[in-house]
N, C-alpha and C positions, 0 to 999 in steps of 0.2 A: 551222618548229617549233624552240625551244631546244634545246639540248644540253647545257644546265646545271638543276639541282635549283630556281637560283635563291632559295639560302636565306636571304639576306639578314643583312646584319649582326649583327642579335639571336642570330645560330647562337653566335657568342662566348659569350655568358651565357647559355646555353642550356642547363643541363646533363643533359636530357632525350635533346636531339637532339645532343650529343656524345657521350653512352654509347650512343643509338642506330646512329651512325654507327663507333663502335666494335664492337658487337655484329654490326653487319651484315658485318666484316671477318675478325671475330674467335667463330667458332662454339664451338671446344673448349673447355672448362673450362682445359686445363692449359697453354693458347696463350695464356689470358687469365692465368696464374700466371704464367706465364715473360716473358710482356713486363710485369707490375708489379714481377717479381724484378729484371727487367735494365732499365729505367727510373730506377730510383732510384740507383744509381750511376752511370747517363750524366748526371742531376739535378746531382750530386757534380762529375763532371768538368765539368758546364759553370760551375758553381758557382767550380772551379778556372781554370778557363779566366779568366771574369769577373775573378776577384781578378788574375791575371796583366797584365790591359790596361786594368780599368777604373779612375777613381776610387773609391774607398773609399765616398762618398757616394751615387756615382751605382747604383754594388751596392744598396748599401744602400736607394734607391730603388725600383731594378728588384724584388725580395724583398716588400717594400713592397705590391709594386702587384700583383706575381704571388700573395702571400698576399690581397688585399681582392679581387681577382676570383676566386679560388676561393670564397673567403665568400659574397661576392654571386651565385655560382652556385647554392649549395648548402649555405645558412649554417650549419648543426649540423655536418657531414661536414667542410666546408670550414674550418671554425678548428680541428676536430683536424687535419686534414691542414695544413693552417698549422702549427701547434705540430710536428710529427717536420721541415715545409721546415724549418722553423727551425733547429733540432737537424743539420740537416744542413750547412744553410749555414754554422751557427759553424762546425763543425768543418771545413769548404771555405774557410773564409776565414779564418780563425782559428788552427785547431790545424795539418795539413796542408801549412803554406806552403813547402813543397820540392818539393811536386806541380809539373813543370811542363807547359808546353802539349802537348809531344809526349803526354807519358805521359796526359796526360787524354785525348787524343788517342786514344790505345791502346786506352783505355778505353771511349769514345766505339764506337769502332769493329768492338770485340769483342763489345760487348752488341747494334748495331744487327744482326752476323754470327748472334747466337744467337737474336738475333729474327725474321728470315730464314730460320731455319732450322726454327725453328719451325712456321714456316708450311709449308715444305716436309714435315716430321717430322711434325706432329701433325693438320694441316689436308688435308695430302694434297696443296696446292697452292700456287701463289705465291700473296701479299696479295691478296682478291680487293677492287678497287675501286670503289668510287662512281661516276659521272658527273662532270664538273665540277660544282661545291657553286657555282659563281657564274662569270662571266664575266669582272667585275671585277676588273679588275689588283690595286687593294690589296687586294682578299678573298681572294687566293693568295696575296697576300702573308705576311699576316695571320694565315690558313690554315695555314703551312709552320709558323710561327712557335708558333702555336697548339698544332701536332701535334708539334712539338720540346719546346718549354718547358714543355707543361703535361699532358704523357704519364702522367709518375705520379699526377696526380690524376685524371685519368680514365679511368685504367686502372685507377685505386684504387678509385672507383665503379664501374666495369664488375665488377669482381671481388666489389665486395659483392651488385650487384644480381644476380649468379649464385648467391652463398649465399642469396639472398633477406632481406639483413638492411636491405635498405633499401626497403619495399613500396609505397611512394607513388611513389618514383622511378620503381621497375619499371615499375608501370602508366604512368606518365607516359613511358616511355622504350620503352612496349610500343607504344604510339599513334605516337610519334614512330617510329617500327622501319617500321610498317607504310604510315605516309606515307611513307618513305625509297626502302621495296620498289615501293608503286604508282607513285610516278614515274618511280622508276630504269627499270620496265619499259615505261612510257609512251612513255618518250625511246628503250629500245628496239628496242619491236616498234608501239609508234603508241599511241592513244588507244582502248582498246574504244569501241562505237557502246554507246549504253544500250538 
């Protein structure tokens, strides 16, 4: 029997089953504030980081491709949330430029500690986790990268589809919830007999 979800590439553009997979870690209301509060300044320091080592172009790329995959996740939500990356990133690459990598660094590391802690504070317990989402080497890869780089936008959906101000998602992410939970439990405790 697997021991992975096996959710296969399409999880990326998913944005159903990545606020599902978010929801299922993240239950309290104010666990899901405080990791969109402290998300969007670890956004900033990697923003800061990037301008420290990259080319100017190749930023400019990356920005690029992390605003048209949020679009193509979720295109109304995802060009606003494009429009404030933006706004962020000038000001990361732009205005900022004495930021260095230590202090991004700091920064980095302060928010992952309040998110942490949150868990412990609001949730009562550590991150509760998934199963392996795939077997595949590059879909952990990918995965890490996914859950780094593009936190505040699906943290930013998780927190609206909690106000309820996005209802198609909801239900869309309410189906994706409940396949997440039958499998997880599958891989578990085994397959119920029908």
């Amino acid at each position: 029997m697997s021991k992975s979800l096996n959710l296969g590439f399409s999880y990326f553009i998913d944005s159903a089953l990545q606020t599902a997979t978010k929801r299922f870690s993240h239950k309290k209301l104010w666990n899901v504030v405080l990791h969109v509060v402290t998300s969007w300044p670890m956004a900033w320091a990697m923003l800061c980081i990037g301008r420290n080592f990259l080319p100017i172009s190749l930023q400019f790329f990356l920005i690029i491709v992390k605003c048209l995959l949020c679009i193509t996740q979720e295109p109304p939500i995802g060009f606003v949330y494009s429009i404030f990356y933006n706004i962020v990133a000038y000001y990361a690459v732009y205005i900022h430029t004495s930021v260095t990598t230590f202090q991004a660094g700091i920064v980095i590391s302060i928010c992952l500690a309040f998110q942490f802690l949150s868990h412990l504070l609001l949730e009562g317990e550590t991150p509760q986790r998934l199963p392996t989402k795939e077997d595949n080497l590059l879909f952990q890869v990918m995965d890490l990268a996914n859950e780094f780089f593009l936190a505040p936008f699906h943290f930013s959906l998780t927190l609206l589809i909690r106000f309820d101000f996005l209802p198609i998602l909801r239900w869309r992410s309410d189906a994706a919830l409940h396949k997440l939970i039958t499998s997880t439990q599958e891989i578990k405790y085994g397959k119920k007999s029908p």
